[in-house]
ROKOL-937989 format. One record per residue (C-alpha): residue number from 1; x, y, z. Coordinates in Angstrom, 2 decimals. Example, Ala and Ser with C-alpha at 12.3 -4.5 7.8 and 13.67 -1.06 7.14 Angstrom:
+-----+---------+---------+---------+
|   i |      px |      py |      pz |
+-----+---------+---------+---------+
|   1 |   12.30 |   -4.50 |    7.80 |
|   2 |   13.67 |   -1.06 |    7.14 |
+-----+---------+---------+---------+
end
This chain:
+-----+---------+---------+---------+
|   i |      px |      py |      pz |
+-----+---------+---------+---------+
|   1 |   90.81 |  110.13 |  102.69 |
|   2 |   90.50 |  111.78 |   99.25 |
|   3 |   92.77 |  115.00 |  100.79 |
|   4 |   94.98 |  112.82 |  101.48 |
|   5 |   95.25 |  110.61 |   98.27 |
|   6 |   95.33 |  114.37 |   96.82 |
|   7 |   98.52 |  115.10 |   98.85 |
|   8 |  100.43 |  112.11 |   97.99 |
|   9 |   99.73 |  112.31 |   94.28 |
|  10 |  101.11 |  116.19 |   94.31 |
|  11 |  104.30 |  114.40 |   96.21 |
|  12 |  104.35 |  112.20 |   93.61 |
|  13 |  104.18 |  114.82 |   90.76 |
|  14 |  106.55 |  116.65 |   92.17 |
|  15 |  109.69 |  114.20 |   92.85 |
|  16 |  108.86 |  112.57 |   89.62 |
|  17 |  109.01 |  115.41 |   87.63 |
|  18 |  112.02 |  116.98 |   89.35 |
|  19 |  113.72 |  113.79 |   89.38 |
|  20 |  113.03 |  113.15 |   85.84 |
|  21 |  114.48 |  116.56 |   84.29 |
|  22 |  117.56 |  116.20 |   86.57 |
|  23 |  118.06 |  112.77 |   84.51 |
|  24 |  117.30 |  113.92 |   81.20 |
|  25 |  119.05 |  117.55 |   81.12 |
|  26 |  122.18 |  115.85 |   82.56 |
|  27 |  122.59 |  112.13 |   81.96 |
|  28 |  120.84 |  112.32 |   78.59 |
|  29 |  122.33 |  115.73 |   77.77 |
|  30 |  118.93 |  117.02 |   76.14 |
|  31 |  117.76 |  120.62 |   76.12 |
|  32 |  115.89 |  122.28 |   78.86 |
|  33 |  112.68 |  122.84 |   76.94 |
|  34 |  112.65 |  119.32 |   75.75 |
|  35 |  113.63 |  118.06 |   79.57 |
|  36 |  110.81 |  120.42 |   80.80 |
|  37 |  108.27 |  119.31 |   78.84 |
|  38 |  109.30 |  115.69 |   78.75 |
|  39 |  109.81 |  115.69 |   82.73 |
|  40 |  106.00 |  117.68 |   82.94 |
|  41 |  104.44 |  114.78 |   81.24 |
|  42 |  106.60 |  112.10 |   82.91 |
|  43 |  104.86 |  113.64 |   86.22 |
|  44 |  101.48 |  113.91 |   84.86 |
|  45 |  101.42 |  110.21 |   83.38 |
|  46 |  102.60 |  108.85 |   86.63 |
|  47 |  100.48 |  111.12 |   88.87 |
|  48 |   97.23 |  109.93 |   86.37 |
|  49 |   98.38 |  106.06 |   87.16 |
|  50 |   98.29 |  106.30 |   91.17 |
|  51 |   95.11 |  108.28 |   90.95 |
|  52 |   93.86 |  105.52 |   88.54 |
|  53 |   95.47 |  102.39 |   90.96 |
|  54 |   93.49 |  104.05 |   93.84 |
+-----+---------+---------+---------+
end
C-alpha cells in the first residue's frame, strides 16, 4: 500500500509541477527560473498535502 501511495504522489509531483510552469512561463509571462522554482515548490507543497491527507 505505501508503494503505491509512493507512486501516486510522484504522479502527482510530476503533472503538478509540469502543469504549473506551463501556466506561469506562458499565461503569466514570468521568467523560466522564477517558473522553475515557483512550479518546483507548487509540486512539492501539493505532493506534502496528499502524503499528509493519507
Amino acid at each position: 500500500m505505501q508503494r503505491k501511495k509512493a507512486v501516486i504522489g510522484i504522479i502527482i509531483f510530476a503533472i503538478v509541477t509540469i502543469l504549473s510552469f506551463f501556466l506561469l512561463q506562458n499565461v503569466f509571462q514570468l521568467g523560466e527560473g522564477v517558473s522553475v522554482i515557483t512550479a518546483l515548490l507548487l509540486g512539492g507543497i501539493i505532493e506534502f498535502l496528499y502524503q499528509k491527507k493519507g
